[in-house]
N, C-alpha and C positions, 0 to 999 in steps of 0.2 A: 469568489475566493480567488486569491492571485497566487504564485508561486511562493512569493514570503508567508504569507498565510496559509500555508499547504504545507509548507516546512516546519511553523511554528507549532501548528496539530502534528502533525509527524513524531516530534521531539518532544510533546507532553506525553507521550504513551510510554508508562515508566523500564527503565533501563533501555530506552532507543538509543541505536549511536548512527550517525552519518559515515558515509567514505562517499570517494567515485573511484569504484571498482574495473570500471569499463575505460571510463574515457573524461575527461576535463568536466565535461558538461550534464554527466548524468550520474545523478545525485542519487545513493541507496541508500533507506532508509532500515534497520538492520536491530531485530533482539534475537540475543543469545548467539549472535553473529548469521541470523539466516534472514536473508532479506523477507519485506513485508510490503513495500512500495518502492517502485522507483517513479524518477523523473528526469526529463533533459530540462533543464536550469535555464535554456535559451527556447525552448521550443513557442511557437504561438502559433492558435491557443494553448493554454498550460494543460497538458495532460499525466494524466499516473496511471500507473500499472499498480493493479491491487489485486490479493489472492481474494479468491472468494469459495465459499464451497459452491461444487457445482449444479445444486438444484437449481441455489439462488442467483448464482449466475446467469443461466439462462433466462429464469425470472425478470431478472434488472434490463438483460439486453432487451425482451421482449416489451417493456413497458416503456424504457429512455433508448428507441433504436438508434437515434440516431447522434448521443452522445456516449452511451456504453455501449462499447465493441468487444469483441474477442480478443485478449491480452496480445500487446504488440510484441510479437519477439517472444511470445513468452507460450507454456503449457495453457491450450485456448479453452481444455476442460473448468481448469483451477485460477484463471486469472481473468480479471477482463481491464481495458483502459478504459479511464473518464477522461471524457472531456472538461474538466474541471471549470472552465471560463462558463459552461451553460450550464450546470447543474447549483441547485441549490446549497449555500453551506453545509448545514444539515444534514443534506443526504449523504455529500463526500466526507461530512466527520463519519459519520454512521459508517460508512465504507471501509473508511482507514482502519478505525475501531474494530471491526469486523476480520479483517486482515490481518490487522496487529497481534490476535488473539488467537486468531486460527493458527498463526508461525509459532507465538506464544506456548500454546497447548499440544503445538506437534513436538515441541523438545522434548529430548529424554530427562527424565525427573531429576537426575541429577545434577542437567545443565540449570534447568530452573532454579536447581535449590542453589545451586552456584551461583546464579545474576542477582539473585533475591536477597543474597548474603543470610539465608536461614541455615541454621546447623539444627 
């Protein structure tokens, strides 16, 4: 998976919006305005920052040591970085997905019912 294919799964997870919050080059991937992945847009190899809950975080680290890390820059409980150039597609949709959901389900119900456009 390459950085345009890393952003095109980003953007199918419904009501995703993009910005670069930080700096020119680092792209956050964002529902209900709380991020859920980022990535620097120049970096190589392409990596992301994804929340994860932390059982399963330590999990991942321990079986892909040496391509999922401890979230760069980020809370080392709740997040970790892939190295996305060596992992399978698969498992970094499975990740995103996982991330996307966890930010998803941490809204307050109201903001949900707001992005979802339900009354």
């Amino acid at each position: 998976m390459n950085i345009e294919e890393l952003r095109e799964y980003c953007l199918s997870q419904p009501y995703t919006t993009e910005d670069t919050p930080f700096d020119e080059t680092t792209l956050a991937f964002k529902v209900g305005g709380k991020i859920f992945a980022l990535t620097n847009m120049e970096a190589l190899p392409t990596r992301v920052n994804l929340k994860c809950d932390p059982e399963r975080a330590i999990e991942l680290r321990e079986s892909y040591p040496e391509v999922i890390i401890p979230g760069y820059h980020m809370n080392k409980k709740h997040w970790n970085t892939l190295i996305v150039d060596e992992l399978e597609s698969s498992i970094v949709e499975g990740l995103v997905t996982h991330s996307y959901e966890l930010v998803f389900n941490s809204l307050p119900k109201a903001k949900r019912l707001e992005i979802t456009n339900v009354t």
